[in-house]
C-alpha positions in Angstrom: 69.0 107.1 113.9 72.8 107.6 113.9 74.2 110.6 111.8 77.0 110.1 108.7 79.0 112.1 112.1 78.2 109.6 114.8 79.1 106.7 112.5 82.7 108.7 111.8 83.2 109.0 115.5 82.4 105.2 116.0 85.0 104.1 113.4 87.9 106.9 114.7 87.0 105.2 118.1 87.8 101.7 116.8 90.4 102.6 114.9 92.0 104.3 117.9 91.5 101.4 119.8 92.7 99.0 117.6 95.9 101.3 117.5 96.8 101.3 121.1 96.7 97.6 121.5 99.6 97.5 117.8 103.7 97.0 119.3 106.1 96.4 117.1 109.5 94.9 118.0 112.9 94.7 116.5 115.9 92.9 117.4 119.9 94.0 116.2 123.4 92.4 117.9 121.3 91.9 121.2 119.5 95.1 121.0 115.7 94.9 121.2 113.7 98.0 121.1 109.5 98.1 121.0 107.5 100.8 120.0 103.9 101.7 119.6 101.7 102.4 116.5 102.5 106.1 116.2 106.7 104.8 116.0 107.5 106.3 119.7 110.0 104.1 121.4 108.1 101.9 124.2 110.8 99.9 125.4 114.8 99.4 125.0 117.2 96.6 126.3 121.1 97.4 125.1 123.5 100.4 125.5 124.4 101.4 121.7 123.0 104.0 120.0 123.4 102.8 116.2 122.7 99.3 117.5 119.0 100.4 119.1 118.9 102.7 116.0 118.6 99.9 112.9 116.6 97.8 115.3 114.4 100.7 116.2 113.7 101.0 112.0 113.6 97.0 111.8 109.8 97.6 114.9 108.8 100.6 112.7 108.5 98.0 109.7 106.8 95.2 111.8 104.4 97.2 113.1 103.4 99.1 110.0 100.9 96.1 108.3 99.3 96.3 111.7 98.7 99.8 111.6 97.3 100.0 108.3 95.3 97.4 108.9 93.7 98.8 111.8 93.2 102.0 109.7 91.5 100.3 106.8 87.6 101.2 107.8 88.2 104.6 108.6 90.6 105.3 105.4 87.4 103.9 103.3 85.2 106.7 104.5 85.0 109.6 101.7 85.0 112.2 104.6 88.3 110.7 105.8 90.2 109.9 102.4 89.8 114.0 101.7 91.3 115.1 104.4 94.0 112.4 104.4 94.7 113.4 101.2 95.3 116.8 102.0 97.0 115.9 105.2 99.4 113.8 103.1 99.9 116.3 100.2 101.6 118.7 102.8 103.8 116.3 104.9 104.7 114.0 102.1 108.5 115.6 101.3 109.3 115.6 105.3 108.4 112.2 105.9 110.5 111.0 102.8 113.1 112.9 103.8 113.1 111.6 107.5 113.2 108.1 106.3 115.9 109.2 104.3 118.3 110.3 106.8 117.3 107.1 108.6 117.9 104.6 106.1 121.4 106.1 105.5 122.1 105.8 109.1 121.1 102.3 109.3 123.5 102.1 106.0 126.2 103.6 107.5 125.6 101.1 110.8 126.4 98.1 108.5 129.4 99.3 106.8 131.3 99.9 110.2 130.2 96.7 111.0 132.1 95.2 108.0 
């Protein structure tokens, strides 16, 4: 008989499978970037920076239903939700204030742009 651990592994298995298959894409003024379900850039086509930038944001926000979709089975396990909670208690302030700094850029993109 399978242990609460063994049935933990077999969902952080699907999940992470599930997860490698997720791309998100985003397309700006010809710029088109992809990336994968932990944000990393997987693929650029264009040559400027604040260009690939906003569309880089614009995949992040595509691919994040996917993600937690794909997440939804292991973020139900008790076991799980306490340590994302604690996970998420410490990093909370440096993830808002990384999208911070990169919705202002994307901001500041579209004024020059006007």
């Amino acid at each position: 008989m399978a242990s609460e651990y063994d049935e933990l592994g077999l969902k952080v298995q699907r999940a992470q499978h599930a997860l490698e298959k997720i791309r998100g894409t985003g397309s700006v003024d010809g710029v088109t970037v992809e990336v994968d379900a932990e944000n990393r850039l997987v693929a650029v086509s264009g040559s400027r920076g604040e260009t690939i930038m906003a569309a880089y944001l614009l995949a992040v926000r595509d691919l994040q239903p996917r993600v937690a979709e794909a997440l939804r089975e292991l973020a139900a396990d008790p076991q799980v939700t306490s340590a994302m909670v604690f996970t998420e208690a410490n990093a909370a302030h440096l993830e808002a204030e990384r999208v911070d700094r990169a919705a202002a850029e994307v901001d500041e993109y579209f004024e020059r742009s006007w």
